[in-house]
TIRO-2110 file (N, C-alpha, C; in Angstrom, 1 decimal):
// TIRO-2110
116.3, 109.2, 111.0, N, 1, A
115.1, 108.9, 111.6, CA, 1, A
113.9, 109.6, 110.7, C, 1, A
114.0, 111.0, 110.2, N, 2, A
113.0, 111.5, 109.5, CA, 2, A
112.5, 110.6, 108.1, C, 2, A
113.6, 110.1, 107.4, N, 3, A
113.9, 109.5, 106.4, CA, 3, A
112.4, 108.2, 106.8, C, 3, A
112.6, 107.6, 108.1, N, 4, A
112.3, 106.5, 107.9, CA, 4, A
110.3, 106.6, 108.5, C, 4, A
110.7, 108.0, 109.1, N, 5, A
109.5, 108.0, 109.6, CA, 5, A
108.1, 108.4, 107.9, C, 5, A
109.0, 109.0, 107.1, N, 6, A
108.9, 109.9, 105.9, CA, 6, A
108.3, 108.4, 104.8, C, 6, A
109.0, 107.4, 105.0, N, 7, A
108.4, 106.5, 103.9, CA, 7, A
107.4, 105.4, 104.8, C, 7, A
107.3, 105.5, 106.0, N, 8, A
106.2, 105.1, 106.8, CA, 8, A
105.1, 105.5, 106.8, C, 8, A
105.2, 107.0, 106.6, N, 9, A
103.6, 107.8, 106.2, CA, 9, A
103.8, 107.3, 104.6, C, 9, A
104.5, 107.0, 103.9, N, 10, A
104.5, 106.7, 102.3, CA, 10, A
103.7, 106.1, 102.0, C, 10, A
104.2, 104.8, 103.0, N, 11, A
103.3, 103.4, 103.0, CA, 11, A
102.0, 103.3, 103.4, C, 11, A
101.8, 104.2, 104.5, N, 12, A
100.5, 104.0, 104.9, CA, 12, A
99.5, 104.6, 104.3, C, 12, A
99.2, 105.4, 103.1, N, 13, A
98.8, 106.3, 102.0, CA, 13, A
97.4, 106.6, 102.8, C, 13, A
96.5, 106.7, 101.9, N, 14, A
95.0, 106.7, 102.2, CA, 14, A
94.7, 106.4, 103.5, C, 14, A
94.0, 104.9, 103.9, N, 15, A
93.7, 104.6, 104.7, CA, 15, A
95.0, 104.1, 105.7, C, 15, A
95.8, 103.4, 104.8, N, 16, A
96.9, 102.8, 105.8, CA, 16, A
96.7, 101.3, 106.2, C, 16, A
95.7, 100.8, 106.0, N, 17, A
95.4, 99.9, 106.8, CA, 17, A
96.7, 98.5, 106.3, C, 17, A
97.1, 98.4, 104.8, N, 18, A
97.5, 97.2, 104.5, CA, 18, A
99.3, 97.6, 105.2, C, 18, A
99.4, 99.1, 105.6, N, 19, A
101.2, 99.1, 105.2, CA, 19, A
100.9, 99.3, 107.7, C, 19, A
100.0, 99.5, 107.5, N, 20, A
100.1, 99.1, 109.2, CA, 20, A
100.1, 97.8, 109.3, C, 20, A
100.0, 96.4, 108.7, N, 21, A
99.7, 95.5, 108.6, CA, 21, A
100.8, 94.7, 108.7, C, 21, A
101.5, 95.3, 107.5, N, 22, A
102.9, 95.3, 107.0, CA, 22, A
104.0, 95.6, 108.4, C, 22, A
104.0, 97.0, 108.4, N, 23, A
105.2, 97.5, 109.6, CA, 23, A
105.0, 97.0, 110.8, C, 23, A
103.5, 96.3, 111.1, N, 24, A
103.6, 95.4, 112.9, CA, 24, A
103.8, 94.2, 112.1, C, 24, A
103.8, 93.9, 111.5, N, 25, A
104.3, 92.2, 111.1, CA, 25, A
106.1, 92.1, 111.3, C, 25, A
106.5, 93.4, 110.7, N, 26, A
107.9, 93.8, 110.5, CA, 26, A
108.6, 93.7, 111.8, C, 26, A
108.2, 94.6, 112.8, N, 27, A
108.4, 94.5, 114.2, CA, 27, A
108.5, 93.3, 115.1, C, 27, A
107.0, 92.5, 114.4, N, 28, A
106.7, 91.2, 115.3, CA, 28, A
107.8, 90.2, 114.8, C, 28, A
108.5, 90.2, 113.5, N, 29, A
109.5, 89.4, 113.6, CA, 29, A
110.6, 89.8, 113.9, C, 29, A
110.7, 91.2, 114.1, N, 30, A
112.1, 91.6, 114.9, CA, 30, A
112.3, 91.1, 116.2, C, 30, A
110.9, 91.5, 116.5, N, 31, A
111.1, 90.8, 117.8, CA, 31, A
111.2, 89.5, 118.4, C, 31, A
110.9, 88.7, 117.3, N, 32, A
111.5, 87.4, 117.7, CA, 32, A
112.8, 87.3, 117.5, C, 32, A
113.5, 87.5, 117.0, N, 33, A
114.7, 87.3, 116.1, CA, 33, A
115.6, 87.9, 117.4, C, 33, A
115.5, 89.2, 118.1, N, 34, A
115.5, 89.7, 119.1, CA, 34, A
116.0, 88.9, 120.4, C, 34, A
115.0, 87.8, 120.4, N, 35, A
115.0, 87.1, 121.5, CA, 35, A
115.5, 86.0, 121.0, C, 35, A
115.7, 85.9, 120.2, N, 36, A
116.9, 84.6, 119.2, CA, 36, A
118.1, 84.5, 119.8, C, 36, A
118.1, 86.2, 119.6, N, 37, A
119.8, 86.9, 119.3, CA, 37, A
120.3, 86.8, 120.6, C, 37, A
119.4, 87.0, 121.7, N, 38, A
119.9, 87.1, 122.9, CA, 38, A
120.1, 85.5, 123.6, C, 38, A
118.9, 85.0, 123.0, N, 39, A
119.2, 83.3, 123.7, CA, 39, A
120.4, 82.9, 123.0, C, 39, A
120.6, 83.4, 121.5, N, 40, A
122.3, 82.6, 121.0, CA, 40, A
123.7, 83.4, 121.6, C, 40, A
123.1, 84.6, 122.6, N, 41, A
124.9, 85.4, 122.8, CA, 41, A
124.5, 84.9, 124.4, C, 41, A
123.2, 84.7, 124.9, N, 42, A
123.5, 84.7, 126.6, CA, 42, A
122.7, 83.0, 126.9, C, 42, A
122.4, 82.6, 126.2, N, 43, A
121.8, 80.9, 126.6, CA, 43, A
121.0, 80.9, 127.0, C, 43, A
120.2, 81.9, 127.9, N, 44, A
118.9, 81.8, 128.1, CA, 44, A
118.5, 83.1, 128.6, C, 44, A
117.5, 83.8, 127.8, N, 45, A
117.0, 85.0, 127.6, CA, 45, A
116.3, 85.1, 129.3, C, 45, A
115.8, 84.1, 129.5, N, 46, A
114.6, 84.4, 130.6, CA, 46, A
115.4, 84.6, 132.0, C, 46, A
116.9, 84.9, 131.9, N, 47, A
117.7, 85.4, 132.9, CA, 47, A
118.1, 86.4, 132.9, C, 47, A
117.8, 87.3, 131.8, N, 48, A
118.1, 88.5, 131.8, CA, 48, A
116.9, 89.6, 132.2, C, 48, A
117.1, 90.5, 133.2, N, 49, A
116.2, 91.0, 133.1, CA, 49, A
115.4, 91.9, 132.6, C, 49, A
113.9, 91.9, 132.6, N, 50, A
113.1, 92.2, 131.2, CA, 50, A
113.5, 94.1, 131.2, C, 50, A
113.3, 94.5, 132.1, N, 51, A
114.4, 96.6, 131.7, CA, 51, A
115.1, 96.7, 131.1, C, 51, A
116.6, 95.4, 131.6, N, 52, A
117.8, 95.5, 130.8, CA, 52, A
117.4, 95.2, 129.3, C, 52, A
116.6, 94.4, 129.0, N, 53, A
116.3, 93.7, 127.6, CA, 53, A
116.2, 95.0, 126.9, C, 53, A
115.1, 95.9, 127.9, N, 54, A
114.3, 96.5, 126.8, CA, 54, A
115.3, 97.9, 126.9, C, 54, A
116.8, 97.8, 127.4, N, 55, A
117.2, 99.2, 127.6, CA, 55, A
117.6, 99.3, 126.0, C, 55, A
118.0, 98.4, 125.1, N, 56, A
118.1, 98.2, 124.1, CA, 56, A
117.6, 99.0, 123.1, C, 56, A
116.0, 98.6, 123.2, N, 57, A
115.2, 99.7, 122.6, CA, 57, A
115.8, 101.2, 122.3, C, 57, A
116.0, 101.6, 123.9, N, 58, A
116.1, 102.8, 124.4, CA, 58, A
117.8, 103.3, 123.4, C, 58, A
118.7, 102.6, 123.7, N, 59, A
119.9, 102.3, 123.1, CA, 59, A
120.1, 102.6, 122.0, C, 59, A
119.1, 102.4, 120.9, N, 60, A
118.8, 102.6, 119.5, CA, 60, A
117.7, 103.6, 119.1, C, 60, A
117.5, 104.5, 119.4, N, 61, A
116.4, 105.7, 119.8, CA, 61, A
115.2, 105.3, 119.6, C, 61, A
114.4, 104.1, 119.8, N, 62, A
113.0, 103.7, 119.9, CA, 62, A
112.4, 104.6, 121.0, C, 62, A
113.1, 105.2, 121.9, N, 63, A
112.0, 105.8, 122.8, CA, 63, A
112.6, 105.2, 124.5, C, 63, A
112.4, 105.9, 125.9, N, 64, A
112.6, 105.0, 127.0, CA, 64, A
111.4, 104.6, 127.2, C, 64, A
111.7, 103.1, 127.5, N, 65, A
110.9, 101.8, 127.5, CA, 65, A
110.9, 101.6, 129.1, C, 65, A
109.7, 101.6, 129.8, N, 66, A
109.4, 101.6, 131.5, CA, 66, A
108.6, 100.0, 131.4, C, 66, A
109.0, 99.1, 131.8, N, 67, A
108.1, 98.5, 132.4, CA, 67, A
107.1, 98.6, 134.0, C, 67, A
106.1, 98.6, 133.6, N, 68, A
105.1, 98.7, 134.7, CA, 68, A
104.6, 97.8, 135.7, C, 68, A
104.6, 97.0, 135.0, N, 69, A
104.1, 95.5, 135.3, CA, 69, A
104.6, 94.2, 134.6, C, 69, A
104.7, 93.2, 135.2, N, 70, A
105.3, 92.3, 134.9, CA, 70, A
104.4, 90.8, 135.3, C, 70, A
104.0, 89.7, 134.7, N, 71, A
103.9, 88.5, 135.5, CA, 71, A
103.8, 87.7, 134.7, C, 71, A
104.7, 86.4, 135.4, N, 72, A
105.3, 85.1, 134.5, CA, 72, A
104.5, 85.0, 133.6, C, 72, A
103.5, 84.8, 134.5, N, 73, A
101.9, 84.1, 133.7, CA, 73, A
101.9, 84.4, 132.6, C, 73, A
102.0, 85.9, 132.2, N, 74, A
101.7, 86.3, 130.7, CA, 74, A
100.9, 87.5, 130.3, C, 74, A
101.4, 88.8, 131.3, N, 75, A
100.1, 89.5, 131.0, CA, 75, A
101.9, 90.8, 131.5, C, 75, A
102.1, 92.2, 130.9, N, 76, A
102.7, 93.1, 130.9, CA, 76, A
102.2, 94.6, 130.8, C, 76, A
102.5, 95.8, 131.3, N, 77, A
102.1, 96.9, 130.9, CA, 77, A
103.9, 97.4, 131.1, C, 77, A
103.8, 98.3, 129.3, N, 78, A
105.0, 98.6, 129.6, CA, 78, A
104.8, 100.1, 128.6, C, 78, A
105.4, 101.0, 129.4, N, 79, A
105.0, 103.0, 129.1, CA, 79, A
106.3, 103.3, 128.0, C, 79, A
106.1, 103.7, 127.0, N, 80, A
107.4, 104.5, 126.2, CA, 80, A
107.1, 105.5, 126.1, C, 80, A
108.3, 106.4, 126.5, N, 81, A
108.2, 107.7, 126.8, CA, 81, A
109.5, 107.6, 124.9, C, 81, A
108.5, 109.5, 124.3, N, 82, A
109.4, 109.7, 123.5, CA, 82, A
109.4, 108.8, 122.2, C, 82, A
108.3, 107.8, 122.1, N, 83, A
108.3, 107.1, 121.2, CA, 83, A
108.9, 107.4, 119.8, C, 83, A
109.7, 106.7, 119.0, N, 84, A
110.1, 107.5, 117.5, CA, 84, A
109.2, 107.4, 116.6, C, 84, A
107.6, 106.5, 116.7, N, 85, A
106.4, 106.0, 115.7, CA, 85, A
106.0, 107.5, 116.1, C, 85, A
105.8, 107.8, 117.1, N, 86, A
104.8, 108.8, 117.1, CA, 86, A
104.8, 110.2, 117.8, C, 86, A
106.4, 110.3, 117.9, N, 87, A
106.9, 112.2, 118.0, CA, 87, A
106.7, 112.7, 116.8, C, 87, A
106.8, 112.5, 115.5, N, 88, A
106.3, 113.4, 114.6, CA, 88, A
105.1, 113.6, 114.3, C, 88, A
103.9, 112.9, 115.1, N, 89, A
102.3, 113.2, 115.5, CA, 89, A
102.1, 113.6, 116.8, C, 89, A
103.0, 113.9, 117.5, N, 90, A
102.7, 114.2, 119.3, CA, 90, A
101.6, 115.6, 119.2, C, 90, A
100.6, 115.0, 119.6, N, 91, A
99.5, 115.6, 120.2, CA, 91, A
98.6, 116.0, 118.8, C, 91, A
98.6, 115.2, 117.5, N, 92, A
97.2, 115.6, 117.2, CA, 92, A
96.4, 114.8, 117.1, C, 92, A
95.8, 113.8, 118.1, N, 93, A
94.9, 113.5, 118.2, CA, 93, A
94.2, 112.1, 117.5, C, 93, A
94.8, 112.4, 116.9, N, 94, A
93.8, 111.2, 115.8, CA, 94, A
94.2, 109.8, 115.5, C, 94, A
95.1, 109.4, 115.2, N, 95, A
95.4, 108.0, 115.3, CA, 95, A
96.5, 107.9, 116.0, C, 95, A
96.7, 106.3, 116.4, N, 96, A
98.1, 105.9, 117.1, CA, 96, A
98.8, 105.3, 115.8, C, 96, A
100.2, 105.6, 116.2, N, 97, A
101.0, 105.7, 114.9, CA, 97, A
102.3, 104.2, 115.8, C, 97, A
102.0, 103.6, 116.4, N, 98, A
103.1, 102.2, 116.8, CA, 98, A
102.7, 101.0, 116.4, C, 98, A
102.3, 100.9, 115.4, N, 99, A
102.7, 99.9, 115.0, CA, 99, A
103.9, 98.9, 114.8, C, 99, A
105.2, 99.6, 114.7, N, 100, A
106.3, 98.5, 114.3, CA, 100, A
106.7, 98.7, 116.2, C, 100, A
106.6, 99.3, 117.3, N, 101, A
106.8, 99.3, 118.4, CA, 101, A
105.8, 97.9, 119.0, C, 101, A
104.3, 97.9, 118.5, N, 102, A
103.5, 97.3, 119.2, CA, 102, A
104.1, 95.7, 118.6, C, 102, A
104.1, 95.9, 117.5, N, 103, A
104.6, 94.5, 117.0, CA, 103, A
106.3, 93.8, 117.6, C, 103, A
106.2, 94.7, 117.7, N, 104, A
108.2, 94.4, 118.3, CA, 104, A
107.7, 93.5, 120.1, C, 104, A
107.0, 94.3, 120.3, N, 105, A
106.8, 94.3, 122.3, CA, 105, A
105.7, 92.9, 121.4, C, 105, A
105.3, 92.1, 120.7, N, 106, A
104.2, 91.6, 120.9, CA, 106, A
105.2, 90.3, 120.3, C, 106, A
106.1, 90.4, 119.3, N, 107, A
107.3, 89.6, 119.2, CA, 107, A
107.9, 89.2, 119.9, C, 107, A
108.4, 89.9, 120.7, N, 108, A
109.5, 89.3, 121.8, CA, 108, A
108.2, 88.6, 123.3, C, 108, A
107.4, 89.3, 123.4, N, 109, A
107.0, 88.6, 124.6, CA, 109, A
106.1, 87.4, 124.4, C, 109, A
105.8, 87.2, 122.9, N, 110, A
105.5, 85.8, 122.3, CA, 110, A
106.6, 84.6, 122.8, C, 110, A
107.8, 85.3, 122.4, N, 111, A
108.5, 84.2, 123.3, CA, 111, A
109.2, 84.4, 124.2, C, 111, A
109.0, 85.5, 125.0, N, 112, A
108.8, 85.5, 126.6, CA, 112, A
107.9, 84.3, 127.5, C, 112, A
106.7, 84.6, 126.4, N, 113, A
106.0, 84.0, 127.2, CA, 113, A
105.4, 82.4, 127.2, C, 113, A
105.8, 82.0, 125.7, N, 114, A
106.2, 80.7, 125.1, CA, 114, A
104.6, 80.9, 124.2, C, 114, A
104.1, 81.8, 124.6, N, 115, A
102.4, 81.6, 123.7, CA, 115, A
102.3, 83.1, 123.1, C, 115, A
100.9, 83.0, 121.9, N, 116, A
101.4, 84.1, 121.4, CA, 116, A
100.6, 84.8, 122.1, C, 116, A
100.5, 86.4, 121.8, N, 117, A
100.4, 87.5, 123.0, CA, 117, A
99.7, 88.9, 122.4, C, 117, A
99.1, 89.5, 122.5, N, 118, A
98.1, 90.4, 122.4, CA, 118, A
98.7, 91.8, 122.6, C, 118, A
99.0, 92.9, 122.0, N, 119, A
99.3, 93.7, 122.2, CA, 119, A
98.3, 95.1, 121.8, C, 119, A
97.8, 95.5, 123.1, N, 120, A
97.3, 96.6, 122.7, CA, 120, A
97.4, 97.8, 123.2, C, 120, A
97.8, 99.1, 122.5, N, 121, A
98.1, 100.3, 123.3, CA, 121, A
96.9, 101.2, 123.3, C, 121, A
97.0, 101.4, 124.3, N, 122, A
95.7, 102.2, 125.2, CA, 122, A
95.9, 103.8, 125.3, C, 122, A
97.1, 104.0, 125.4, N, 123, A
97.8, 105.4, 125.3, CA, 123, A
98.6, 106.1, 124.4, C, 123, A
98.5, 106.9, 124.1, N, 124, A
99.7, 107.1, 122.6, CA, 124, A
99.8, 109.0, 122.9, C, 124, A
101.5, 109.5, 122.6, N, 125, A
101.6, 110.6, 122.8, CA, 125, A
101.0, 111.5, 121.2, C, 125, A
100.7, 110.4, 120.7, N, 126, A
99.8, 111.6, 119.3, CA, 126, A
98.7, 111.6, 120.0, C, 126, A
98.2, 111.3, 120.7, N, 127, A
97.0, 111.7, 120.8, CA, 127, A
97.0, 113.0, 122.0, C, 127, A
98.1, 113.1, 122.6, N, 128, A
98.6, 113.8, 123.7, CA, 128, A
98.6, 113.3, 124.8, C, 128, A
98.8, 112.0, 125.0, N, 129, A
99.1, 111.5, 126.3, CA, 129, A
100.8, 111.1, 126.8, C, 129, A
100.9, 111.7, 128.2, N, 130, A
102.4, 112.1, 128.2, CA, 130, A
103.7, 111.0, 127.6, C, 130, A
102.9, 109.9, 127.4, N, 131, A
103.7, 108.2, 127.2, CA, 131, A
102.6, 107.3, 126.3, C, 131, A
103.1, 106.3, 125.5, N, 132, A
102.6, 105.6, 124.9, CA, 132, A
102.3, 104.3, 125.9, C, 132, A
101.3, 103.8, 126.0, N, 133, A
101.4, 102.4, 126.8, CA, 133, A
100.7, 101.4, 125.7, C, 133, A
101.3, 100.3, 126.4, N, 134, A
101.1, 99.0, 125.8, CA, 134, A
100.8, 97.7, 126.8, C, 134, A
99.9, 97.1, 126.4, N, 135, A
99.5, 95.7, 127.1, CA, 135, A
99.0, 94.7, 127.1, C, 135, A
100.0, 94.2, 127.3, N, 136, A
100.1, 92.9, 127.0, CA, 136, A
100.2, 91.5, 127.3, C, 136, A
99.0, 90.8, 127.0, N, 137, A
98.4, 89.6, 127.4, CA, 137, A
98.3, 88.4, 126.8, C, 137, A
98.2, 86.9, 127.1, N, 138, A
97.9, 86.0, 126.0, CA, 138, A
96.7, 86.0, 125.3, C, 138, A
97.0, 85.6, 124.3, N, 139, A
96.1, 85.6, 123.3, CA, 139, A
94.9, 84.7, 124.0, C, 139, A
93.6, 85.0, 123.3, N, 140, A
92.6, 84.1, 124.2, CA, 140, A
92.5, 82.4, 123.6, C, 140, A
92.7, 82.4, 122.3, N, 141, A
92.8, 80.9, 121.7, CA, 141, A
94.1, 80.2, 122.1, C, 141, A
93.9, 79.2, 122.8, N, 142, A
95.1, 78.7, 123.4, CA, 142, A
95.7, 77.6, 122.4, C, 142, A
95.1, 77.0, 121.3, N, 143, A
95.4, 76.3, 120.5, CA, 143, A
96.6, 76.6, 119.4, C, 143, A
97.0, 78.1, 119.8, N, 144, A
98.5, 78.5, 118.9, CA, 144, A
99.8, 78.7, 119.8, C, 144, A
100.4, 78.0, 120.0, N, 145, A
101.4, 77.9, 120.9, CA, 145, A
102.7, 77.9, 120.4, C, 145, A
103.8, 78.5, 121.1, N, 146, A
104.9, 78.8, 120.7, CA, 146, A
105.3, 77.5, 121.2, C, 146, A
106.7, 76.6, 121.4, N, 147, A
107.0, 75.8, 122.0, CA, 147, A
108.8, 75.5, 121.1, C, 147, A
109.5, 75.9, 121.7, N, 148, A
111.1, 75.5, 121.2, CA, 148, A
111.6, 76.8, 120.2, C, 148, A
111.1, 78.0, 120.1, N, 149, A
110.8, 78.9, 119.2, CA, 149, A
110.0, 78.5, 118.0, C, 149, A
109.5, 77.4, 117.9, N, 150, A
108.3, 77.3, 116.8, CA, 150, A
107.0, 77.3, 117.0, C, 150, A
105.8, 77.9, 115.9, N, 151, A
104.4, 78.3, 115.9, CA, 151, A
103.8, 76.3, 115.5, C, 151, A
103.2, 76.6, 117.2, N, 152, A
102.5, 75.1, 116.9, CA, 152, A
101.0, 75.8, 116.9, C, 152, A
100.2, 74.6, 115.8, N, 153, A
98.8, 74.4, 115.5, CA, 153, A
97.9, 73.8, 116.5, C, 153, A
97.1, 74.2, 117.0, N, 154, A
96.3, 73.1, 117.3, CA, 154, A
96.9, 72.1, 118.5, C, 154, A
97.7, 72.5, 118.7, N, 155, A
98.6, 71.9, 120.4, CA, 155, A
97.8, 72.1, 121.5, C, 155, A
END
């Protein structure tokens, strides 16, 4: 884990802005791929429930994943306790360090939710809050639509 967290600050050099760009993009296709994996071993992902999904995370030391909130519609708040982005920054303050977490949670509930989805964390334990949260909504332009696992235009 130190290894990976070690070339994460690598990437993000100076400002950071292109390799945060990078590692939530990285995420956001895991996360689809994710929900691939699960619709090709169980046939339909949207029968599993969304804790169990995310006990996975937890499974692979991402951190425990709480969901808070849930609704079909398209809107989630979900708490990571223990995050692995951002225990080697816990409590100083200054930036939030989840990017490949926010992207992962913004992946998979893209096609949770069949549209793409908005993730933003409001909480983060570098900054010293006891849990990282995240939440997450549809996007406001409705013209980008997921539909069959593919990114439609203009639909």
């Amino acid at each position: 884990m130190s290894v990976i967290l070690g070339r994460i600050r690598e990437i993000f050099g100076a400002d950071g802005s292109v390799g945060k760009v990078l590692v939530f993009e990285m995420g956001k296709a895991a996360g689809h791929s994710m929900y691939t994996m699960v619709k090709d071993k169980l046939g339909n992902p949207d029968t599993v429930p969304l804790p169990e999904l995310l006990n996975v995370y937890s499974a692979i030391g991402w951190g425990k994943f709480k969901v808070t909130e849930f609704d079909p519609r398209g809107t989630a708040n979900v708490n990571v306790f223990d995050n692995f982005e951002c225990a080697y920054h816990q409590g100083e303050g200054r930036n939030s360090y989840s990017q490949f977490i926010r992207g992962h949670l913004t992946g998979l509930f893209s096609r949770i939710y069949h549209t793409n989805v908005v993730t933003v964390e409001t909480q983060c334990i570098a900054h010293g809050d006891p849990y990282c949260n995240f939440q997450l909504k549809p996007q406001e332009d409705s013209s980008n639509k997921i539909k069959d696992g593919v990114m439609r235009f203009g639909v």
